[in-house]
C-alpha positions as CSV (number, residue, x, y, z in Angstrom):
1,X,-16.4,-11.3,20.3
2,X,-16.7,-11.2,16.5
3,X,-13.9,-10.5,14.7
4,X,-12.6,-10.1,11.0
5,X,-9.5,-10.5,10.5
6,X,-8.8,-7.8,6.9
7,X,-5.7,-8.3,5.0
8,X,-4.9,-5.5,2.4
9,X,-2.9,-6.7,-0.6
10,X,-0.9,-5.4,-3.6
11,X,0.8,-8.2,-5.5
12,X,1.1,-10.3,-3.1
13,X,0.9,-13.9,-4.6
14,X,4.1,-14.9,-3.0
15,X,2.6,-14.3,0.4
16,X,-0.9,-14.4,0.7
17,X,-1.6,-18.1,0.9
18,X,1.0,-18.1,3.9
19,X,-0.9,-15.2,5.0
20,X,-4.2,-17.0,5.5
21,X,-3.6,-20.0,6.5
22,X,-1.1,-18.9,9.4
23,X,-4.2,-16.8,10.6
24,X,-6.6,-19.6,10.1
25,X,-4.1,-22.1,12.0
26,X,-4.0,-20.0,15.0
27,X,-8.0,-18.8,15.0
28,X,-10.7,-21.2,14.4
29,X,-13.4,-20.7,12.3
30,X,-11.5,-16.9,11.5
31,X,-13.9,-14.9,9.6
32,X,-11.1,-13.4,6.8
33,X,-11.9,-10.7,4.4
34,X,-8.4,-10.2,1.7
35,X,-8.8,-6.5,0.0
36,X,-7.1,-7.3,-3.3
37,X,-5.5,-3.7,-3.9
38,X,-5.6,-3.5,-7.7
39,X,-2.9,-6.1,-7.9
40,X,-1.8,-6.9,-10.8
41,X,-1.0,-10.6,-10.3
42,X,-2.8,-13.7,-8.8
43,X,-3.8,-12.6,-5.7
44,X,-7.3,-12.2,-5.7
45,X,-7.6,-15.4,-7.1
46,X,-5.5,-17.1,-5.0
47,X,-7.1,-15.8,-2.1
48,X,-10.5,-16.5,-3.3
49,X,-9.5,-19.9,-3.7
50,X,-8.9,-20.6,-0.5
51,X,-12.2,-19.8,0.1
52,X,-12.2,-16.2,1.9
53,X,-13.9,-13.0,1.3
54,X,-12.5,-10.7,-1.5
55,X,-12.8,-7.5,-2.2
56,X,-10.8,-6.4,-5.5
57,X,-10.8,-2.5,-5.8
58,X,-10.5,-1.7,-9.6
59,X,-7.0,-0.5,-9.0
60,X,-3.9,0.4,-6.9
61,X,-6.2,2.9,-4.3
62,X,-3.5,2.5,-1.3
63,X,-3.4,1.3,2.1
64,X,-5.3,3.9,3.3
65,X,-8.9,3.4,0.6
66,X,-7.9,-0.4,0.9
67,X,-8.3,-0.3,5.0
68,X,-11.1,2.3,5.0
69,X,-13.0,-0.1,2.7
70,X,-12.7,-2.9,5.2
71,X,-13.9,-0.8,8.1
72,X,-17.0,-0.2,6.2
73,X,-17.6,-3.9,5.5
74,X,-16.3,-4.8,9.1
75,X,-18.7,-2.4,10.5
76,X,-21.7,-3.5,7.9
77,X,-21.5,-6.8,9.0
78,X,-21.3,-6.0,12.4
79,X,-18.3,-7.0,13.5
80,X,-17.6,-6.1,17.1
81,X,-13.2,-6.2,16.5
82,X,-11.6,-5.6,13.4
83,X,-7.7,-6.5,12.9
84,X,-5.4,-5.3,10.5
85,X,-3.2,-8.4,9.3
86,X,-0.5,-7.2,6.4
87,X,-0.7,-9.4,3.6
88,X,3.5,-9.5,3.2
89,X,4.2,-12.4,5.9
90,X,5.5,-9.8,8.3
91,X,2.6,-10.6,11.0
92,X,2.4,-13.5,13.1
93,X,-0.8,-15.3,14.1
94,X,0.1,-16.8,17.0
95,X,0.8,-12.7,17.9
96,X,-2.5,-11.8,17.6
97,X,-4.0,-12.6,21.8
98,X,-1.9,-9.8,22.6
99,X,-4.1,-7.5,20.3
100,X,-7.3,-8.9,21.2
101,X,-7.3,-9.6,24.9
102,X,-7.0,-5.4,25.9
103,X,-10.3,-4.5,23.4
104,X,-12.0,-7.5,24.7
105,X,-11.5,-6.5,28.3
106,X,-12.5,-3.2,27.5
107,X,-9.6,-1.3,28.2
108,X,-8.8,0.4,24.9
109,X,-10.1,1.2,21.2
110,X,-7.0,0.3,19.9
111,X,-4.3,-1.7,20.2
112,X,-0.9,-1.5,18.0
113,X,1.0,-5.0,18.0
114,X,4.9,-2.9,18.8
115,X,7.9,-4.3,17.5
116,X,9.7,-2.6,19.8
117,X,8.1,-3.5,23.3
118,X,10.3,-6.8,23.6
119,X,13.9,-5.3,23.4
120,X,16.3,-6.5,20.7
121,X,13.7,-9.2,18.7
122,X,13.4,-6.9,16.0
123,X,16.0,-6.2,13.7
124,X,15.8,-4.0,10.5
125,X,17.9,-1.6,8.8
126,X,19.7,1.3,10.7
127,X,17.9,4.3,8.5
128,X,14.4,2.4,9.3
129,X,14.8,2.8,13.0
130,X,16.2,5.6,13.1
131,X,12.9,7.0,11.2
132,X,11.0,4.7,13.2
133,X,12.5,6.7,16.2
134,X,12.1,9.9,15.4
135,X,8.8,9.4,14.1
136,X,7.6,7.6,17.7
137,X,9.2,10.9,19.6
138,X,6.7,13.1,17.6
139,X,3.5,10.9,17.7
140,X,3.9,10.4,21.5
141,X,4.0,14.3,22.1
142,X,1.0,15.1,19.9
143,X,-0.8,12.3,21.4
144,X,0.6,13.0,25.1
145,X,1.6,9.1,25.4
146,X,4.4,6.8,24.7
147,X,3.7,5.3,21.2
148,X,6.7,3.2,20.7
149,X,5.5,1.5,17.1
150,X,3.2,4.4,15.3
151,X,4.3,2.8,11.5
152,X,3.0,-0.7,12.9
153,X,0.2,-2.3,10.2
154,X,-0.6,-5.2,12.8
155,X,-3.8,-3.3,14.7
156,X,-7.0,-4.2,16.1
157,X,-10.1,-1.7,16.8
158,X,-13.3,-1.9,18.4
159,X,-16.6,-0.6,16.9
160,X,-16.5,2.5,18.1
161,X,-12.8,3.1,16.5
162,X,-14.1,1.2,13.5
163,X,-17.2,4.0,13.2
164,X,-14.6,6.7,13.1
165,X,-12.7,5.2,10.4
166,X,-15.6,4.8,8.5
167,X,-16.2,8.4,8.5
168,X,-12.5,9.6,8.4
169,X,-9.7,7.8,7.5
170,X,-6.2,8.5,5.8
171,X,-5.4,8.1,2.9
172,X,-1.3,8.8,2.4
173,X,0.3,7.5,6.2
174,X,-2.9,5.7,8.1
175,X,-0.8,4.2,10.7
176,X,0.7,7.1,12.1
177,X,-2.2,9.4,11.4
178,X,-4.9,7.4,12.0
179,X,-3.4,7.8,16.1
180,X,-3.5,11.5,15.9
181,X,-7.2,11.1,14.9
182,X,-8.4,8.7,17.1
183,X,-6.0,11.1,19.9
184,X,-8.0,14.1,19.0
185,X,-12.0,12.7,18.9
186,X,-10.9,10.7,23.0
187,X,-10.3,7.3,21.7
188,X,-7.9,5.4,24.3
189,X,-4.8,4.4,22.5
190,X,-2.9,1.3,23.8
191,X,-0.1,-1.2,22.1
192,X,1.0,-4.6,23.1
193,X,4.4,-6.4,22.3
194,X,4.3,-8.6,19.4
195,X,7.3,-10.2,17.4
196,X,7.4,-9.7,13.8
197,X,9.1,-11.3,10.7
198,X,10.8,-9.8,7.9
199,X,8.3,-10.0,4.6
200,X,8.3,-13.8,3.5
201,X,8.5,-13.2,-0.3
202,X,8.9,-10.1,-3.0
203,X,10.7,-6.8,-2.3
204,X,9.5,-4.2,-0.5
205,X,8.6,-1.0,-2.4
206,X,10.8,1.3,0.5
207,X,14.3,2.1,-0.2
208,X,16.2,4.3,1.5
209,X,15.5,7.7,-0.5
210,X,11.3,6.3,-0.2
211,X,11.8,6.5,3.0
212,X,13.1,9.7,4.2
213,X,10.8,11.1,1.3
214,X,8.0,9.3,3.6
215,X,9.4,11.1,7.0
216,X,8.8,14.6,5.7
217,X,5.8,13.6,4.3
218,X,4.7,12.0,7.1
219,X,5.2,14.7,9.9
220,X,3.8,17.2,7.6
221,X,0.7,15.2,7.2
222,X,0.1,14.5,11.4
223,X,0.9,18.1,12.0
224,X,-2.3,19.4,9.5
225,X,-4.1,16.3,11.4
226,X,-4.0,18.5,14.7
227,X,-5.4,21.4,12.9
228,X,-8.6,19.3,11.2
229,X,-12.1,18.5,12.7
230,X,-12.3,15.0,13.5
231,X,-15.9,13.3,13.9
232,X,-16.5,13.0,17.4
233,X,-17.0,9.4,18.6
């Protein structure tokens, strides 16, 4: 099926050449598209070097306007899969069959790559899973399913799912609200078990007080997702 592999990135010059050609290593021929998030260093131009699709929004827009916009080029194009690759090193190419093999059979609109489906080969700080945690608990009730990885970047969609997010599509926490979305307008839901790294280069921008800040924030935001029209599919 044709697939395009999107990468959003904020100042990520450290990682992005890593990025790609881990993904090109593992996928021949892989059809790349790098949204350059308003970064402020070399990595549009890195990525552009390497002889992939860019995108540069004008400035810092978010994960959220920097996803939606490669939906809309994804589904443009006509892409029949579209897959969400983080542009920090976290995600693994040779990862990504897991992803693509459920959509491909058919049996879901999309599937999450879960850290935390393979027991113990993911290890991060005691205040992220605990968040993690909590945050899977209330996903999973609002959707009516176990969702054991709802903060997960490393996604792939159909084109149907990829026609909703074109439409409608989060702009503050996508990952976790993008599921309550998809939940409400019948979209199947399905994750896979995927091992992850730790970002290869550059800090993160969550600390601990970011990140119970992004918790409140977080389940405020999926609860108003219950109450909103969503496009049907």
């Amino acid at each position: 099926m044709k697939t395009l592999f999107i990468i959003p990135a904020f100042n990520e010059e450290l990682n992005i050449r890593g990025v790609i050609e881990d993904i090109r290593g593992h996928v021949q021929g892989a059809a790349i598209l790098v949204i350059n998030d308003g970064s402020a260093d070399a990595t549009g131009n890195i990525a552009k070097d390497l002889g992939v699709t860019v995108i540069s929004l004008p400035y810092n827009l978010g994960i959220g306007a920097a996803m939606q916009t490669g939906y809309h080029y994804a589904h443009m194009q006509g892409y029949d899969i579209a897959v969400q690759f983080d542009g920090d090193g976290q995600h693994r190419a040779d990862q990504l069959d897991q992803l693509l093999e459920p959509l491909e059979r058919g049996e879901a609109d999309i599937v999450i790559g879960s850290r935390f489906l393979t027991k113990g080969m993911y290890k991060a700080e005691v205040a992220r899973l605990v968040a993690i945690r909590m945050l899977s608990r209330i996903i999973s009730s609002l959707v009516g399913q176990k969702i054991t990885d709802p903060t997960s970047g490393l996604r792939a969609v159909n084109r149907r799912a990829m026609h909703l997010f074109c439409r409608c599509y989060p702009d503050d926490y996508p990952e976790p609200e993008s599921l309550v979305l998809l939940h409400k307008a019948g979209f199947r839901i399905a994750e896979a078990p995927v091992h992850m790294e730790k970002r290869l280069l550059g800090n993160s921008s969550i600390t601990l007080l970011r990140g119970v800040y992004y918790m409140v924030k977080v389940v405020l935001a999926v609860l108003v997702d219950m109450i909103k029209e969503v496009p049907r599919r």
